[in-house]
Every structure is written in C-alpha cells, then in structure tokens.
N, C-alpha and C positions, 0 to 999 in steps of 0.2 A: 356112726358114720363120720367117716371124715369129709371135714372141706377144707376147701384150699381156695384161697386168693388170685383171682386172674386181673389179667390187664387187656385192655384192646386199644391199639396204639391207634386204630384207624379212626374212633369216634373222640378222643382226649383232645380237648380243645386248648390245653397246654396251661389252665387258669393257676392250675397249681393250689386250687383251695386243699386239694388232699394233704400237702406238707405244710398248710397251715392246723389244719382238723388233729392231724396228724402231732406235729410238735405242742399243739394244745392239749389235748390227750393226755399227753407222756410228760410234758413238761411244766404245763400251766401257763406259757408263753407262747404265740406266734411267731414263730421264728425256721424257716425254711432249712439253718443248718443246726436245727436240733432234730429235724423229721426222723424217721425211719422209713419213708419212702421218697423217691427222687423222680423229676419230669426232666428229662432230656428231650431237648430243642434239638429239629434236624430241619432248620429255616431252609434249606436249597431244597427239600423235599415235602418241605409244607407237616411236619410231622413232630408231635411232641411225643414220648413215650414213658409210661407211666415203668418205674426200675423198683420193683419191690422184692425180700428175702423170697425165693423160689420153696422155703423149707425144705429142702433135700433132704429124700430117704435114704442117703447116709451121705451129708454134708460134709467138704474138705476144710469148711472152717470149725467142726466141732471134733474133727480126729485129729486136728495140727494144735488144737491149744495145748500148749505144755499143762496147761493148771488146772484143765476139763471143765473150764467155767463152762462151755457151754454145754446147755443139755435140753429133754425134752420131753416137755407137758406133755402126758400122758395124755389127757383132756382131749386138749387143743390140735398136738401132733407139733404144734410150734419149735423149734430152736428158739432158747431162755438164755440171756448172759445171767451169771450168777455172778451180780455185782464184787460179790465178797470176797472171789476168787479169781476174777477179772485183775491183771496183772496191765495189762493195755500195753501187750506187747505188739500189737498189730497182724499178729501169726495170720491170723484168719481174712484179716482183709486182706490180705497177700493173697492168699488162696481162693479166696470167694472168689468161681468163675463169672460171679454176676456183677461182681465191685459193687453190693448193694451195701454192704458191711461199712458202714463210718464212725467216726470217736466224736464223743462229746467234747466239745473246746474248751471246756473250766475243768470236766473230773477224768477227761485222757481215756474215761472207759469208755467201751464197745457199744455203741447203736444198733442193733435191729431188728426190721420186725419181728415182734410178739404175737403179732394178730390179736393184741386187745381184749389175752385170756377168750378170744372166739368171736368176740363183737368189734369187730374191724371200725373203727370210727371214719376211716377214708372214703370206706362205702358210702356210708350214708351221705355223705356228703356232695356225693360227685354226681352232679346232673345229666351229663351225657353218657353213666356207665358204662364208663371204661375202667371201671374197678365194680368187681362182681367176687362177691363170696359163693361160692359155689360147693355143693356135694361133689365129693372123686367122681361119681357116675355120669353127672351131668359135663366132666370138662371135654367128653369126648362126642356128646352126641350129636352139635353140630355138625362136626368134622364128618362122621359114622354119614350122617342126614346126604352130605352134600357128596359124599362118595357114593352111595346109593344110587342119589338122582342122576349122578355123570354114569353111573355104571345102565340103567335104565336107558337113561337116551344111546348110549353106543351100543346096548343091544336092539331098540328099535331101528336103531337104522340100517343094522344088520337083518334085521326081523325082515326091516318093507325093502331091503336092498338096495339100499343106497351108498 
C-alpha cells in the first residue's frame, strides 16, 4: 500500500522544527536551506504552510530532466535524484508546479523529498500534525466523512421541510 505525505496548513504553527529534523536527516546539519521541506509565512493571514514534494504520478520534473536522474523507489513511490546523473541543471525546478524542488548551495545538485526511504523523519517530529504520513485510502476519507454529513443535513431538512 501506498502512503503519501500530507500537510495541514491550518494546525502548522510555523516552528519550522520539520526543516531542522529534516536538513538533520539528510545532511547531518541543522540548517533550514539544506531541508527538503519548506514552511511558508502568510503573516497577513496568520498562516504558515508546510510545501513538501507532492510525488507526482507522473511528475514534470522527472519527464523534463535531460539525464533522467530522477526516478522512482519502487518501495516507497518517492521521486529519487540519482546524484550521479544529476547535471544541476535546474530543468525541474522550473517545472515543479509546487517550486518544492531546491539545490544544495556547495554541490548545485537537486534537493527533494525522498520520504526518508518511507520513514519521514518530519513526522515524527512535528507536534501539532500538520505533517501526517498517511495510506492513499485514508487521504480521502475525511473529505468523503464531511460530504456525507453536509449531504445528511440537506436531506433532513428536506425530509422535516424546511
């Protein structure tokens, strides 16, 4: 089964420990511009939002690399830069609709998510769960849950005529 990495901008209290968890993980440093996830501030709206790789079933930053570094864990489902073929031309952050896609600032190569080979280190981390690794099944059943209960109430009131 697959999972997939969610965000909920609405509980993210903007601390930003995931791009520290995150750049430790991956680089052995705290350092917020090595992350491979990013919290954008939206101060006029009281709102921080967690921007991590969407892994797209069929991603415009792994069909525009000229050199096909990117590719995809089988495992995991992830989009992988394969360092060894990563050219750091930027192709893909160009086209990432999500601009999640960044370069390392010493080796020019491609940053993002991995998903931590399935064990997301951001998760665990983040106290108000606004980063949630989740089964495909569960990313809908909110949504499913709360259409229901609106569809329920607009037929009771149809029901008692109101």
């Amino acid at each position: 089964m697959r999972y997939f990495l969610v965000t909920n901008p609405e509980v993210c209290t903007g601390c930003k420990v995931c791009t520290l968890s995150c750049s430790l993980s991956h680089e052995g440093v705290c350092n917020p511009a090595l992350a491979r996830i990013h919290v954008m501030k939206f101060p006029e709206k009281g709102l921080d939002v967690p921007l991590i790789c969407r892994q797209c079933e069929k991603p415009p930053c792994a069909s525009t690399c000229p050199e096909k570094a990117i590719v995809r864990n089988s495992e995991t489902g992830a989009w992988l830069i394969d360092e060894e073929k990563c050219i750091g031309c930027r192709k893909c952050m160009e086209d990432c609709p999500f601009g999640v896609i960044t370069v390392h600032p010493e080796t020019m190569k491609i940053l993002k998510c991995d998903l931590c080979q399935g064990d997301p280190q951001c998760i665990k981390i983040c106290e108000t769960k606004a980063l949630q690794y989740l089964p495909a099944i569960a990313l809908t059943y909110d949504k499913k849950r709360e259409w229901a209960k609106k569809e329920m109430e607009e037929r009771n009131h149809e029901w008692l005529g109101r």
